[in-house]
N, C-alpha and C positions, 0 to 999 in steps of 0.2 A: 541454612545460615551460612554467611558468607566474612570471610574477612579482608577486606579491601583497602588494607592501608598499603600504601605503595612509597616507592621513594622518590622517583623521579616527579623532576620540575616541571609544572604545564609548559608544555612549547617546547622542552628540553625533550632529547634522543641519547640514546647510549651506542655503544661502540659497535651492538649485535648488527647480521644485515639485518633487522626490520628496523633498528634503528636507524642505522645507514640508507636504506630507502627514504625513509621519510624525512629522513633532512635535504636529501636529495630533492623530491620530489615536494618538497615546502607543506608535506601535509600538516595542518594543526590540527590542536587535538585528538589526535589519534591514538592515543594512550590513555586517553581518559572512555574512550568510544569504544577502546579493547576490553576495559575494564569492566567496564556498564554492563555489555553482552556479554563476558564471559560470566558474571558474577549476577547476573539475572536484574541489575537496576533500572537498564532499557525496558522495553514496554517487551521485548520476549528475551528469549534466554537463546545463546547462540556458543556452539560445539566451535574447537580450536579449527576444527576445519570448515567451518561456515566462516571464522574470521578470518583463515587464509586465504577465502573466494574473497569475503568483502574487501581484504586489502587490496589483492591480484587486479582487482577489478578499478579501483581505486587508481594503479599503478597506471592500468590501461584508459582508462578516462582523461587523466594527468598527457599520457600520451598521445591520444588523439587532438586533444584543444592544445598540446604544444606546437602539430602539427598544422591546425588550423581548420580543424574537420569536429567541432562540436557537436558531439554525436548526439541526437533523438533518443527520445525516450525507448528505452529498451537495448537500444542497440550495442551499450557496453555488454551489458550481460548475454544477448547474445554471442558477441563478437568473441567475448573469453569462454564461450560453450565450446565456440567451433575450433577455437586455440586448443583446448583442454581435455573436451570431453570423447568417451569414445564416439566419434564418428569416423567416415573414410576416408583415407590419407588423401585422396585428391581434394575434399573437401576442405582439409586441412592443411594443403600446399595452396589453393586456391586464393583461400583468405589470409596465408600468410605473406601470398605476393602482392593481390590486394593492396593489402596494408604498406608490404616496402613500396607501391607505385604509389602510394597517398603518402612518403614521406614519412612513414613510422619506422624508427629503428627496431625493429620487432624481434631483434636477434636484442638486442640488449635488457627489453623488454622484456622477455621474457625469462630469461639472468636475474632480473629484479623480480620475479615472481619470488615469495615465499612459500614453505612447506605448512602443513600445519602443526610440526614439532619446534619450526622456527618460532611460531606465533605462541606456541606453548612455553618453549625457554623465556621468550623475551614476558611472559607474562606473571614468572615464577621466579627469572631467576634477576633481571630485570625492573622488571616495575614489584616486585617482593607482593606477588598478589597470589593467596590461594582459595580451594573452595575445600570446604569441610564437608566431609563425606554425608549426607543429608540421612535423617533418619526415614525409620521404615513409613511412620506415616506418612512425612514430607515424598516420599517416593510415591505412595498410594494415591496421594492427593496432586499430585501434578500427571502420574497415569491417567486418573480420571479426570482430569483438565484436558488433558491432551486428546483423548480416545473420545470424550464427549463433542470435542473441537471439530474432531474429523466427521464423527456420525450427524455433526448438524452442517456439516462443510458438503456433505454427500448428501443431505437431504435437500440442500439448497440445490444445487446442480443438477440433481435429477429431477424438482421440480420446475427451477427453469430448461430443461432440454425439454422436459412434456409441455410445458407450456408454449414454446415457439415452436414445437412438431405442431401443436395445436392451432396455434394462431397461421400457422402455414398448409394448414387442411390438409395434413402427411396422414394425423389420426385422429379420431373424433373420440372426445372424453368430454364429460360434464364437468360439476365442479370437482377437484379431486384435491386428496392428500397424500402425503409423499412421509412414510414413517420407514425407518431404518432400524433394523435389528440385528448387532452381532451377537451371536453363541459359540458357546467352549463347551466342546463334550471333552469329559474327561476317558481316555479308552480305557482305563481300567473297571471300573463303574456301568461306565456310558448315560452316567448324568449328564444334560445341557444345562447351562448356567448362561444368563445375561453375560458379559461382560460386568457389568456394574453391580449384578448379584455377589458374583467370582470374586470381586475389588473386594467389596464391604463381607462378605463372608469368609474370607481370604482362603478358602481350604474347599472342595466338594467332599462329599458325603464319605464315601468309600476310605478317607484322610481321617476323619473324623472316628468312623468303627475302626481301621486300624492302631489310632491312639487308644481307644478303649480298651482293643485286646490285650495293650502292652501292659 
C-alpha cells in the first residue's frame, strides 16, 4: 500500500536541486514520473537510486540534443555508464573529451547530476510522498514475482543461446527443453527446498522441530 498524495502543482518545481534541474532543463512531468516509480503505479517499481539513473540520464539526453547530437537508441544510457560506472579512468577521460569536442558542457553536466538521497528528499520532503512499509505477505508475493521473473527470464535466454548454437551447427540437439531450478539448502538440517517451496512454506524442517522443542 502506498500513499501518494503530494503537494506540488503538475509542471511546478520547488527550490531543492532536483527541482532546480528540471526547471532548468524544461523537464515536464517529472514529478509525477517520480512518483509512479517510486510508489509502484508505473508498470514496475523503481529504488530512489534507479530514479537517480533515470533523471541523470535524462539530464544527459537534454544535453546532447541541446548540443545537436541526438543521440541513438541506447547511446544515453550507455554514455552515462562510462561517465559513472566503475570502468578505466582513460575510458572515462575519453568520453569525457569526446563529449567537450561535441560541444557538451560535461563539467556542468555533470554538477546537475543528482544523488539518490537528492531524489529521496525531493520525494518526501517535497512532493510529501511516502511508502508504507508493505506487509509480510506483500513482501512474499513480490519475492515470488520477482524470482519467478528471473527463472523464466533465464529459461528464455538459455533457450534461445541453444537454439542459434543450433541453428549455426556449433551443436547438434533435437527438439529440446530448457527448465530451470533454484535450491536453498538450509546447513543446519541440510534440507533442499525449491525457492518457491521455501516462499510458501516460509520456514525448513529443522525451524519447525526446534519450535516444537520450545
Amino acid at each position: 500500500m502506498t500513499d501518494r498524495t503530494h503537494s506540488a502543482e503538475p509542471g511546478s518545481h520547488c527550490g531543492c536541486k532536483l527541482g532546480r534541474v528540471a526547471d532548468k532543463y524544461a523537464f515536464t512531468g517529472l514529478d509525477e514520473d517520480l512518483i509512479a516509480y517510486w510508489t509502484g503505479d508505473a508498470d514496475e517499481q523503481y529504488s530512489t537510486r534507479k530514479l537517480a539513473t533515470h533523471v541523470n540520464q535524462r539530464i544527459l539526453e537534454s544535453a546532447l540534443e541541446d548540443a545537436g547530437l541526438p543521440p541513438k537508441e541506447g547511446e544515453v544510457e550507455n554514455t552515462y555508464r562510462l561517465l559513472t560506472d566503475d570502468v578505466s579512468s582513460g575510458t572515462q577521460v575519453q568520453t569525457r573529451n569526446e563529449l567537450e569536442r561535441d560541444g557538451v558542457p560535461i563539467e556542468q553536466i555533470e554538477s546537475d547530476f543528482v544523488s539518490h538521497q537528492t531524489v529521496y528528499n525531493h520525494l518526501t520532503d517535497c512532493l510529501d510522498t511516502s511508502l508504507e512499509t508493505p506487509s509480510d505477505d506483500e513482501r512474499l508475493e513480490r519475492s515470488t514475482e520477482k524470482l519467478g521473473a528471473l527463472q523464466n527470464r533465464t529459461e528464455a535466454v538459455t533457450a534461445d543461446t541453444v537454439a542459434q548454437l543450433e541453428r549455426n551447427e556449433i551443436i547438434d540437439i533435437g527438439e529440446f527443453n530448457v527448465a530451470v531450478t533454484v535450491t536453498v539448502t538450509c546447513e543446519d538440517c541440510f534440507e533442499e527446498y525449491t525457492v518457491r517451496d521455501l516462499l510458501d512454506e516460509r520456514s525448513c524442517n529443522c525451524q519447525e522441530l526446534s519450535a516444537g522443542d520450545n
